[in-house]
C-alpha positions in Angstrom: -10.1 78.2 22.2 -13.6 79.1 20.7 -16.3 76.8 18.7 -14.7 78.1 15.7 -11.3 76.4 16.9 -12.9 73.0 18.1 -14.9 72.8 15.4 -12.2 73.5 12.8 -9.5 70.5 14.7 -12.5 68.2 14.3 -12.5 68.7 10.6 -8.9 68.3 10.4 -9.1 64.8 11.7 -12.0 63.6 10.0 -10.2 64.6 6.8 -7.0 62.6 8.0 -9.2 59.7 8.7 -10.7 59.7 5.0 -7.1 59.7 4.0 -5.2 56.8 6.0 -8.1 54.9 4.8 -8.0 55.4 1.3 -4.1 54.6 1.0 -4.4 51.7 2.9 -7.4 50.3 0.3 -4.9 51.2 -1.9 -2.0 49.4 -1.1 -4.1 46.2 0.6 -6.1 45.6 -2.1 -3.6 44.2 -4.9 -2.3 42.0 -2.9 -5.9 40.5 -1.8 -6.3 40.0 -5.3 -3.7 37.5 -5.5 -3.9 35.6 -2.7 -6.9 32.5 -2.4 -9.4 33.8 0.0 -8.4 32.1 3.7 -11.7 30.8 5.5 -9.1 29.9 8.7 -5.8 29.6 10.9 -5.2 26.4 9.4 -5.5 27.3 6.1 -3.4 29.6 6.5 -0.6 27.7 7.6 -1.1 24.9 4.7 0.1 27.7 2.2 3.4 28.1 4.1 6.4 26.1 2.8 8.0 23.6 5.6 11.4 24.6 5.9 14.1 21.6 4.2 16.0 21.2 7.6 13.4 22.0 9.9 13.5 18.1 11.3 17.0 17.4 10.9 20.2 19.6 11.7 23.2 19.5 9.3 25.3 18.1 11.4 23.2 15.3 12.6 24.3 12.8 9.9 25.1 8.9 11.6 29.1 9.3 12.9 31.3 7.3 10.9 33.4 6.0 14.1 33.0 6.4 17.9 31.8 9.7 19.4 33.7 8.8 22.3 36.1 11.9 21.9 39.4 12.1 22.4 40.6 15.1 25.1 41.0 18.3 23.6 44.0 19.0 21.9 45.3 21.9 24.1 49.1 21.6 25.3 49.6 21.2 28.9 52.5 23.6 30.4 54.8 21.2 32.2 56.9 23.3 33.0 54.8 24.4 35.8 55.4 21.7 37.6 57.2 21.6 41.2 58.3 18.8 43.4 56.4 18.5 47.0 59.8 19.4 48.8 60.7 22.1 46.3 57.4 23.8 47.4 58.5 23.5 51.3 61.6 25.9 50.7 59.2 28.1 48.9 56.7 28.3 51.6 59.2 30.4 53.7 58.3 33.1 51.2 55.5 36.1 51.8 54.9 35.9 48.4 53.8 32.3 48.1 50.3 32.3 47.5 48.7 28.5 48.1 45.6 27.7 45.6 43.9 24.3 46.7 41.5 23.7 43.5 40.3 20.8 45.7 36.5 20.6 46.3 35.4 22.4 49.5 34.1 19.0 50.9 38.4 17.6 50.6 39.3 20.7 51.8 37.9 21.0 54.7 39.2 17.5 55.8 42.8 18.4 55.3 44.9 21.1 53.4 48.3 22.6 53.5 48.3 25.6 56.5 47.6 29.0 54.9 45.9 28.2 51.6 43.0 29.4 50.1 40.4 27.4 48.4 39.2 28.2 45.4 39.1 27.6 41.7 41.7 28.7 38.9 38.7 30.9 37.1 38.2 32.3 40.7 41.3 33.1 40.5 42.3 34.7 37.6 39.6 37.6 38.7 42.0 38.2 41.8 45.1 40.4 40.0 46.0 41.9 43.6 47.4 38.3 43.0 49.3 39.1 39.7 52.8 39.5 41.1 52.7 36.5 43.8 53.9 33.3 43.4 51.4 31.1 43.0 50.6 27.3 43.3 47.8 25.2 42.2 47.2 22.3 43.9 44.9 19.7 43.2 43.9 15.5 43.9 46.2 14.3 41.9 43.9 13.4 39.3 43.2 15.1 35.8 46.1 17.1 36.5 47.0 18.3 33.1 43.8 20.5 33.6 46.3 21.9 36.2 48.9 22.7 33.8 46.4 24.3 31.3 45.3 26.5 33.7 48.5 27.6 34.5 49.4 28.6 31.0 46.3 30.9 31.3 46.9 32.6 34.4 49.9 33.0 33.0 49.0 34.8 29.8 46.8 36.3 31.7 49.3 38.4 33.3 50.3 36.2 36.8 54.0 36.6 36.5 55.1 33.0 38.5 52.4 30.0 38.5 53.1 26.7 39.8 51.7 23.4 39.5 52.2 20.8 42.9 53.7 17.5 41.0 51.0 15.3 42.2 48.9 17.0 44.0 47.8 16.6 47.5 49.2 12.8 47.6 52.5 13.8 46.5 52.4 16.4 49.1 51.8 13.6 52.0 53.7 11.0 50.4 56.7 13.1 51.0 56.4 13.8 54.7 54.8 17.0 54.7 52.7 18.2 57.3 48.9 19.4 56.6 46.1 21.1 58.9 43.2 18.1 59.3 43.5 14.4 59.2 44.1 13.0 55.4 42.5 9.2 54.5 45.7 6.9 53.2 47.3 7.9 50.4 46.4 4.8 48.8 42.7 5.6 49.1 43.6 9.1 47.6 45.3 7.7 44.4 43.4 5.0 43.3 41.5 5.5 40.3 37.3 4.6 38.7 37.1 3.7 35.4 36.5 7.1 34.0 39.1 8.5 36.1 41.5 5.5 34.3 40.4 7.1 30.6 41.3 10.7 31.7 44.7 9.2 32.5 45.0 7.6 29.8 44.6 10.3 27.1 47.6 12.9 29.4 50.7 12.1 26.9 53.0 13.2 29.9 51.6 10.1 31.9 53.1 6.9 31.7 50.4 3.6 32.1 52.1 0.5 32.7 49.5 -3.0 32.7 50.8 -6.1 35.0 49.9 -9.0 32.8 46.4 -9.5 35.4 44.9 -6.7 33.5 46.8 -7.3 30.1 43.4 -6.9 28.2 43.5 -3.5 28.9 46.7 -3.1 27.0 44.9 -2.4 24.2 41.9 0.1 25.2 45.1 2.3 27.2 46.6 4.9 24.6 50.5 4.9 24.3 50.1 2.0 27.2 53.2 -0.6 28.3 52.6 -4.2 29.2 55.0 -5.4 31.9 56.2 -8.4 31.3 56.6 -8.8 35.3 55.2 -7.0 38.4 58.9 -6.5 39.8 59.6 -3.0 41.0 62.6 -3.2 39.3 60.8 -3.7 35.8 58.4 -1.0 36.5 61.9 1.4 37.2 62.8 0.0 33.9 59.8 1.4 32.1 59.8 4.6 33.8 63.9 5.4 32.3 63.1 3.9 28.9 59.9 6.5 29.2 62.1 9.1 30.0 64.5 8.3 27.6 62.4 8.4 24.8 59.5 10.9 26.0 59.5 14.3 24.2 57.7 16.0 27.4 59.4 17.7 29.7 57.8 16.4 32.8 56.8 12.6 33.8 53.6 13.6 35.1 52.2 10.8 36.8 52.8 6.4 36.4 49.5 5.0 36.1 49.0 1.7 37.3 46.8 -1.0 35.9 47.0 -4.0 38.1 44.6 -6.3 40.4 44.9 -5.5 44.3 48.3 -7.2 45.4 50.2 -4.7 45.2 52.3 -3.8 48.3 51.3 0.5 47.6 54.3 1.5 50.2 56.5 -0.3 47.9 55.5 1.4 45.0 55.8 4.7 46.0 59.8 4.1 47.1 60.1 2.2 44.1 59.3 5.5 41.2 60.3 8.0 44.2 59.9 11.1 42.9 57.2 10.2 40.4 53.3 10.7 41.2 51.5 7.2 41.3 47.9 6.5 40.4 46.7 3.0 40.4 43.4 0.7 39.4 43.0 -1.9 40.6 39.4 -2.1 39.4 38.6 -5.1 36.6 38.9 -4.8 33.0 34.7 -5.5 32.5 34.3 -2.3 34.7 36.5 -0.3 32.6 34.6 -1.5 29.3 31.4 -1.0 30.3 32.4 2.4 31.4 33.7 3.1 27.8 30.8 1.5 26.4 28.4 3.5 28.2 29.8 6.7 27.3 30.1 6.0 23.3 26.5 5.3 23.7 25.5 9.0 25.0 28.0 10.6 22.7 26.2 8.6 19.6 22.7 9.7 20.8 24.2 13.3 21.0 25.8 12.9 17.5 22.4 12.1 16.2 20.2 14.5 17.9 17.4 14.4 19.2 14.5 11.4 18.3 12.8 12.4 14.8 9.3 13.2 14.6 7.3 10.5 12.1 6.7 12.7 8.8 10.0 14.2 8.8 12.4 14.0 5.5 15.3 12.2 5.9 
């Protein structure tokens, strides 16, 4: 390219300069000329309105009752469950696929032969599973997470999902044999005071409290006080349970006594029937309640509000 060309590009963009500049005066300088001159960052910022919730969320207003929630309202299929010795006939099958939900720690310290431990989410990602027959098994405790999970594996497209009928306990309690050596079964069911409240909220549980611990009647949802600690009252409760119980399944007797009970005798006295038991005192159990409707409050109310802030 000659002068004539480089000199001629030069104009070009000189003239587009002159240009972009004049619209931009153009267009910049009404608005200057309403806006107060700004000496600074913080003058800037005093002209900007504060936002009405900016200190406060909507929802952050003081709760009315306890924030100690209830457990979700999602229906447990109990129809999942099977019996310890039902399992044992189906263990002769190929196609009996063992789930232990256990954590790796329980696991490793006894299981049933041949099963695999992992966790129902793990799980559902598996569908060279999808046509097996398979069966969660857990600790016995919070098991109607159990049976939730096996309504989902279920619509997710696992064609027979089981639930073991008290878990690993129920599984020893009836005779059967396991890979590792398992602590007593008495050890295995006994319950903490938040495992108690999780018990307490399954509908298809039944708590019974022996008149040691009858202050807990009251704190226990859909509880029965015994009027006696004979086994042959706590039968009694368990057929007038069934009797008038719309679930399908007794999923578990819960327990609430001090520490003479004979455990042995228990379990031959409900049979067939998971038991949990706690045998810790009513004070540790309140505290526990106590301490958690204190952290749901403060999250009910957010977090601590700046001075300044509107109300």
């Amino acid at each position: 390219m000659g002068c004539d060309g480089v000199a001629m590009r030069q104009h070009t963009y000189g003239l587009m300069i002159v240009v972009g500049a004049l619209f931009f005066s153009w267009t910049i300088t009404p608005v200057l000329a309403q806006s107060p001159p700004v000496t600074s960052v913080r003058d800037a910022l005093k002209s900007i309105k504060q936002f009405d919730d900016s200190c406060t969320r909507k929802d952050a207003s003081e709760p009315k009752t306890s924030a100690f929630v209830q457990v979700a309202d999602v229906k447990p299929d109990m129809s999942c469950a099977i019996a310890p010795m039902d399992l044992a006939h189906h263990l002769q099958s190929a196609d009996t696929v063992l789930v232990d939900t256990r954590s790796a720690t329980d696991f490793t310290g006894f299981h049933i032969d041949g099963a695999m431990n992992i966790s129902p989410s793990e799980l559902r990602s598996k569908t060279f599973l999808i046509k097996k027959s398979v069966v969660l098994m857990g600790n016995g405790k919070a098991e109607r997470e159990q049976y939730i999970d096996c309504k989902r594996l279920k619509s997710n497209g696992f064609k027979q999902v089981k639930v073991l009928h008290g878990g690993m306990p129920s599984w020893l309690a009836s005779g059967q044999a396991v890979l590792g050596l398992a602590p007593n079964i008495a050890q295995l069911t006994r319950l903490t005071p938040s495992e108690l409240w999780i018990e307490s909220q399954f509908e298809s549980n039944l708590v019974l409290v022996t008149s040691s611990q009858k202050v807990l009647q009251s704190q226990l949802k859909n509880s029965v006080l015994l009027s006696d600690e004979n086994p042959k009252t706590i039968q009694k409760a368990i057929e007038n349970y069934r009797k008038h119980s719309k679930s399908e399944v007794l999923a578990a007797v819960v327990l609430v006594s001090d520490k003479g009970q004979d455990f042995q005798t228990l379990i031959q006295t409900i049979k067939t029937v998971p038991l949990l038991v706690y045998y810790e005192t009513a004070e540790a159990f309140a505290q526990y309640v106590a301490q958690q409707n204190a952290v749901w409050m403060a999250q009910a109310r957010g977090p601590k509000q700046p001075s300044g802030c509107k109300r």
